[in-house]
N, C-alpha and C positions, 0 to 999 in steps of 0.2 A: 142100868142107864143112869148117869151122871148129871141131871139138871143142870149141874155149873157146866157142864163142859160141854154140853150138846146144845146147849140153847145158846145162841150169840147173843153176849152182854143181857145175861138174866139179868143182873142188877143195875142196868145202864152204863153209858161210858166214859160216865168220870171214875176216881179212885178213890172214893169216898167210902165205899161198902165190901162187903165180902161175902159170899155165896156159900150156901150151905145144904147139900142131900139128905137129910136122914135116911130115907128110905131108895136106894138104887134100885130097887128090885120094879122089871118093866111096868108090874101093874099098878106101880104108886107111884104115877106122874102129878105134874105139878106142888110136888111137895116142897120144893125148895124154898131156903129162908134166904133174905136180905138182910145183914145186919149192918148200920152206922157204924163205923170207924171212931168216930168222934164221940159217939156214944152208944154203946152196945142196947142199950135199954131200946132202942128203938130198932122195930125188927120190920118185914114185912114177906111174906108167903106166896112166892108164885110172882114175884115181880118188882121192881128197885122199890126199894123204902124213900120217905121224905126225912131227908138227912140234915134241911137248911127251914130255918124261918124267920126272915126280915121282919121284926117288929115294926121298922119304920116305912111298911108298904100295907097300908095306907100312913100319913104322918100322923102320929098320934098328937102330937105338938102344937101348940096354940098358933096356928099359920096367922091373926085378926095380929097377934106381936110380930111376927115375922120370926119367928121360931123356926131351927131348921132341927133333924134328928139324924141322927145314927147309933147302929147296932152293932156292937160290937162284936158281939156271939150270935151269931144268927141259926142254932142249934134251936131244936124243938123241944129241948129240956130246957133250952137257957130263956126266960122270960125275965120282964120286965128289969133289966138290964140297958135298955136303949137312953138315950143320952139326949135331952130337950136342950139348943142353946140359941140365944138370942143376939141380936144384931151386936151387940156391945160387947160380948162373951160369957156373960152371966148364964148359969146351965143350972137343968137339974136332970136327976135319973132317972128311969122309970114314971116320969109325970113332968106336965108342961109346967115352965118357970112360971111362978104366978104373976109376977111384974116385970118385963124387959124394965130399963132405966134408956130410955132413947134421947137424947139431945142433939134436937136438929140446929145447931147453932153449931155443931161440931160436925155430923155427920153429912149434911146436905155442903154443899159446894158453894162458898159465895153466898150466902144464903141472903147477904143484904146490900149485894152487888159488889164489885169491884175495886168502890172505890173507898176513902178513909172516914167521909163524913156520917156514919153511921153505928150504931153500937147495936149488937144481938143477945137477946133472951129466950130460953125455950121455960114458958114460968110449968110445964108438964110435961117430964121426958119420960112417962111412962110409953112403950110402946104401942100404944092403942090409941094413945094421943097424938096425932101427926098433925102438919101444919097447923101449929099454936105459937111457933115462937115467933116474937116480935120485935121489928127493926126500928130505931129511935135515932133520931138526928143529933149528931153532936153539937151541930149550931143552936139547936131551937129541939129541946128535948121534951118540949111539946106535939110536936110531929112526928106520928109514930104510924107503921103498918103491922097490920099482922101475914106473916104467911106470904114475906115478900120484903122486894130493898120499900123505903119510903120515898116520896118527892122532899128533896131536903132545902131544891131552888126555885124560885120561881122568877120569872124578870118578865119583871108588867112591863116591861118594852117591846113587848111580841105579842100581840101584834102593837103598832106604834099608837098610844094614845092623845100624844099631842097634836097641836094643829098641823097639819103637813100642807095646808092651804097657805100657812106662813111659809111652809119652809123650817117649821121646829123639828130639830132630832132629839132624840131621847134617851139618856142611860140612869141605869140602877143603879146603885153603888152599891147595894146589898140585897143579891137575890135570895137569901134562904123564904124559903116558905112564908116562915110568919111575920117579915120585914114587907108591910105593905106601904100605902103611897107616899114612899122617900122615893119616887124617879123624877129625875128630872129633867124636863121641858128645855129644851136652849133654840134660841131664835140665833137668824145667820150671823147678826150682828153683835151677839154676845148676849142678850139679856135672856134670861132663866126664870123658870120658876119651878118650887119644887111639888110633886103631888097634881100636876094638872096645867093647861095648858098656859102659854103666855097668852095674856088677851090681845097682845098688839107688839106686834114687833116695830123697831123701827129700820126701816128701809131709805137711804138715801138715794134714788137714781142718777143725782148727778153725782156720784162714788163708784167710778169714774165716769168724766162725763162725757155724757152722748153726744155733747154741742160739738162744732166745727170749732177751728183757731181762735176764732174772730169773732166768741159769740160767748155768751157768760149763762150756766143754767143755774136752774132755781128750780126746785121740789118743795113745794107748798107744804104737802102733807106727806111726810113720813113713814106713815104707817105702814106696815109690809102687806095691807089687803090693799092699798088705794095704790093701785102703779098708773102708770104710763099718765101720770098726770102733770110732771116736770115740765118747765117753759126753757127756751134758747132763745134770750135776744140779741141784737146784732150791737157788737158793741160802736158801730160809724154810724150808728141810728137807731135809738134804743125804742123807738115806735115798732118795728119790726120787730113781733113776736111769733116763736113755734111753738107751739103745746105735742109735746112727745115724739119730737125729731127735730134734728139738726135744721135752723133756718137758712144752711149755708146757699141753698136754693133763691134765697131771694137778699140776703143779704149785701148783694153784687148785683146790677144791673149796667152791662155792657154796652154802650150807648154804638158800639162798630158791628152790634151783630141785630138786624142788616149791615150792610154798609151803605149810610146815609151821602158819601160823598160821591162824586163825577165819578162813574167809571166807564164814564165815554172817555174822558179824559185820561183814563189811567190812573185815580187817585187812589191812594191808600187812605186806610181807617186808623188811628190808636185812638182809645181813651186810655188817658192815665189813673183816674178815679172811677172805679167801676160799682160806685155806690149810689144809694135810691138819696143822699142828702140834697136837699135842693141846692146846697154851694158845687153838687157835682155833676149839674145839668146840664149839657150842653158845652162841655170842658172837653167834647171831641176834636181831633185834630184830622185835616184830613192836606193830603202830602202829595205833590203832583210828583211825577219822573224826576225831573229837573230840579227838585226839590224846595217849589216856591207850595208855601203850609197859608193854610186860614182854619182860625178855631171856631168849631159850632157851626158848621158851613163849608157849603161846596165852595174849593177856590174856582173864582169866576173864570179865568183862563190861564191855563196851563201855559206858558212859554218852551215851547221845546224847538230849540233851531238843529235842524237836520242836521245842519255843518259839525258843529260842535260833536253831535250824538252820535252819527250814523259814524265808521272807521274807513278813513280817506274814500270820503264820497263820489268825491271828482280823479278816486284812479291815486296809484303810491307816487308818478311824476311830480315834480314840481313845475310844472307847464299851465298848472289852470288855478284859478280865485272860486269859493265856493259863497254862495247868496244863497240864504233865505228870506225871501218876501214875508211870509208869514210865520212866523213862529206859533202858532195856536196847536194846542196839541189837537186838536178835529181835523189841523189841516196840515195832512202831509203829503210826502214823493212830490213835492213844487222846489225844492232847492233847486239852486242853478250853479250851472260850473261852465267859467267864459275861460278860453284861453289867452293865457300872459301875453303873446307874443302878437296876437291879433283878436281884441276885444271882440270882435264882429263875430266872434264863432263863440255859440253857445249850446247847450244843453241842459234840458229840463230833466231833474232826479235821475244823473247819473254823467259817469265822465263825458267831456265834448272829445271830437277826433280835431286836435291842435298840429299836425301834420299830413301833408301831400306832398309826396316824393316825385315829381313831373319826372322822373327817370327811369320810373318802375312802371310800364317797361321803356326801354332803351328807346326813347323817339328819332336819336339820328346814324345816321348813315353806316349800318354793321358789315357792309362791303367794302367800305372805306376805313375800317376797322376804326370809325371815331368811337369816343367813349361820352359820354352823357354827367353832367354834374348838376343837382338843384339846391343854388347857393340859399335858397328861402322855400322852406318845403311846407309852407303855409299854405292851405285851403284856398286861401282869398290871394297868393301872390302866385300867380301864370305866368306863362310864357317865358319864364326869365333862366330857365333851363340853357345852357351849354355845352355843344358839342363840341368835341377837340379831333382833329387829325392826328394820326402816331410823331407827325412833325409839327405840331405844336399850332396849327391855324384852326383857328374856333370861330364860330357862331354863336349869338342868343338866339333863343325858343326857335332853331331848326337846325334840319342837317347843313354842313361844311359843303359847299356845291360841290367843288374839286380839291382834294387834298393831294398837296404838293409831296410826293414821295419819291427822295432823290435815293435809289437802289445803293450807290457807292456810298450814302451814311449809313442808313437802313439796316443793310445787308453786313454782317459781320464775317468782314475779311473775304468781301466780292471777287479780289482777286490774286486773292490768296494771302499767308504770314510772310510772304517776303516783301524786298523792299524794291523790286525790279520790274515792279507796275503801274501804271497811272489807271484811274478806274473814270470814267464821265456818264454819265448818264443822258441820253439827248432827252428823255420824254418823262418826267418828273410826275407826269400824273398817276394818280392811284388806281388810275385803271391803266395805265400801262406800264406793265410789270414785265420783268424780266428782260428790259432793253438794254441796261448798262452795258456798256463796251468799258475790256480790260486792253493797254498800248503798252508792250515793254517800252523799257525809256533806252535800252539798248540800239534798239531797231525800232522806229516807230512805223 
């Protein structure tokens, strides 16, 4: 019985070893040997030999440097062969490097930030020394951190030290660290100071001014704490004064608002000086329709004649004369309009009726076919109407009693367009029609 070949993987199943029966014979089991490949010296009986040994499991290595290790022959005969190396590459064999050389000025990132104002030193790069190197400000190499960038600025303008009740802003002109109170202080209107605040700005309120056109300011006191204490006087009277507003309010005094004049009358108001000067008192004008004026005073009576004013009062005819009695503007609709042709007719505020047609209607005789004429169609002249007959006999102021109607005039061509008739008519009158008698002159 063959141990190597009857037992699956006597020596395990890598290819590291090689298996060995001395004794086949059934009653000498478990004799088999294991022997390393790599090294025959190491054998083991009845089961895989340890053919491998990591020195660097556990690290033998000074891990407090940061020491890492490896083994190159990891064989049970090969000792102390492992290899100790430090962050930098510095190594040693078989035992941990007694000093890494570590500088964190090289090997940390940025170590003094970003930017250029700073220079780095690690004054111990042993590795067991960490966080020791130190950063130094090129401005101000006074200013130094360890184990980090430094503050290399500082701007005493943050927060703001100077007066902000004035109105001062403030800048640095040099923030490194160790440049202290050069800031400086500036008030709105330019003045400065450096290291601390301005005690006093000046402020001009009338820059520009608050006054109205017509008014001149003045700011007493300057200071930029003392405001709103500027006057406006009116320059058309320098007794009217404002303290910190426009006196344009009172610098004008409108003497038309009310309106002091008649406006029963209809009068208007101007003043032309609308100032508080006592030469501009009472310089109101007040302006009837018609345009008679009186200054500082209601005009006493307005003149307004209707004639003149009101557009053709008495009618567009030229038939009538127009009167106003009174011209007072209180008194109006009294105009009068007489007509041309007969004075006696008149009318109060508004046209007179200067015609009467005595024909309208027809007073005479429309069965006698007269027609009607009124040579004076006056109001006041009667009766004087004329009728006419179609043959020419008229009447004043009635009908024609009997109109003479000779049928052989009258009548066109009663007895015919020839010339072989005589026509007579015996009974002429307009009521009796249709008597004409026609005589040949052949045969009468």
């Amino acid at each position: 019985v063959d141990e190597c070949v009857t037992v699956m993987n006597p020596c395990g199943t890598g290819m590291d070893q090689t298996c060995n029966d001395p004794n086949t014979a059934s009653s000498s089991p478990n004799d088999y040997v294991c022997t390393c490949n790599v090294d025959m010296s190491v054998t083991k009986t009845n089961g895989p030999a340890t053919c491998t040994n990591d020195e660097c499991s556990p690290n033998p290595c000074d891990t407090s440097q940061m020491q890492t290790c490896n083994d190159p022959n990891s064989s049970p005969s090969s000792t102390g062969d492992y290899v100790c190396s430090c962050p930098n590459g510095v190594t040693a064999t078989g035992a941990s490097v007694a000093t890494c050389i570590v500088d964190e000025c090289v090997t940390v990132m940025n170590p003094c930030g970003t930017g250029m104002d700073q220079t780095c030193n690690d004054p111990n790069t042993a590795a067991n020394s960490l966080h020791d190197f130190v950063c130094t400000c090129t401005a101000d190499m006074s200013i130094t951190r360890v184990d980090g960038p430094a503050s290399c600025t500082s701007d005493e303008c943050n927060p703001n030290p100077c007066d902000t009740a004035q109105s001062q802003t403030c800048n640095d002109p040099n923030q490194s660290a160790g440049s202290t109170g050069d800031y400086v202080c500036t008030c709105p209107n330019g003045v400065s100071a450096t290291g601390g605040k301005v005690a006093q700005c000046v402020v001009d309120e009338c820059q520009p001014s608050p006054c109205g056109s017509d008014q001149t300011c003045n700011d007493p006191n300057k200071a930029s704490n003392v405001l709103h204490d500027f006057t406006c006087t009116c320059n058309a009277d320098m007794s009217i004064v404002q303290t910190d507003g426009p006196a344009n309010t009172t610098c004008s005094k409108d003497e038309c608002s009310p309106n002091p004049c008649d406006m029963a009358q209809s009068q208007t108001c101007n003043d032309p000086n609308p100032s508080f000067l006592p030469s501009s008192v009472n310089d109101f004008v007040c302006t009837c329709p018609n345009g008679v004026t009186a200054t500082g005073t209601s005009v006493t009576k307005c003149i307004v004649d209707e004639c003149v004013e009101n557009t053709n009062p008495c009618g567009s005819g030229g038939d009538q004369t127009c009167n106003d009695p009174n011209t007072s503007a209180n008194s109006r609709n009294d105009f009068v309009c007489t007509c041309t042709a007969d004075m006696s007719v008149t009318k109060i505020n508004g046209a007179a009726t200067c015609t009467k047609d005595e024909c309208s209607p027809n007073p005479c005789d429309t069965s006698q076919m007269q027609t009607c004429n009124d040579p004076n169609p006056s109001p006041s002249s009667t009766g004087d109407y004329v009728c006419s007959c179609p043959n020419g006999v008229t009447a004043t102021g009635a009908a024609v009693a009997t109109c003479v109607v000779d049928e052989c005039v009258t009548v066109m061509n009663p007895c015919g367009t020839g010339m072989d008739q005589t026509c007579n008519d015996p009974n002429t009158a307009s009521s009796s029609p249709n008597d004409f008698v026609c005589t040949c002159t052949a045969d009468m």
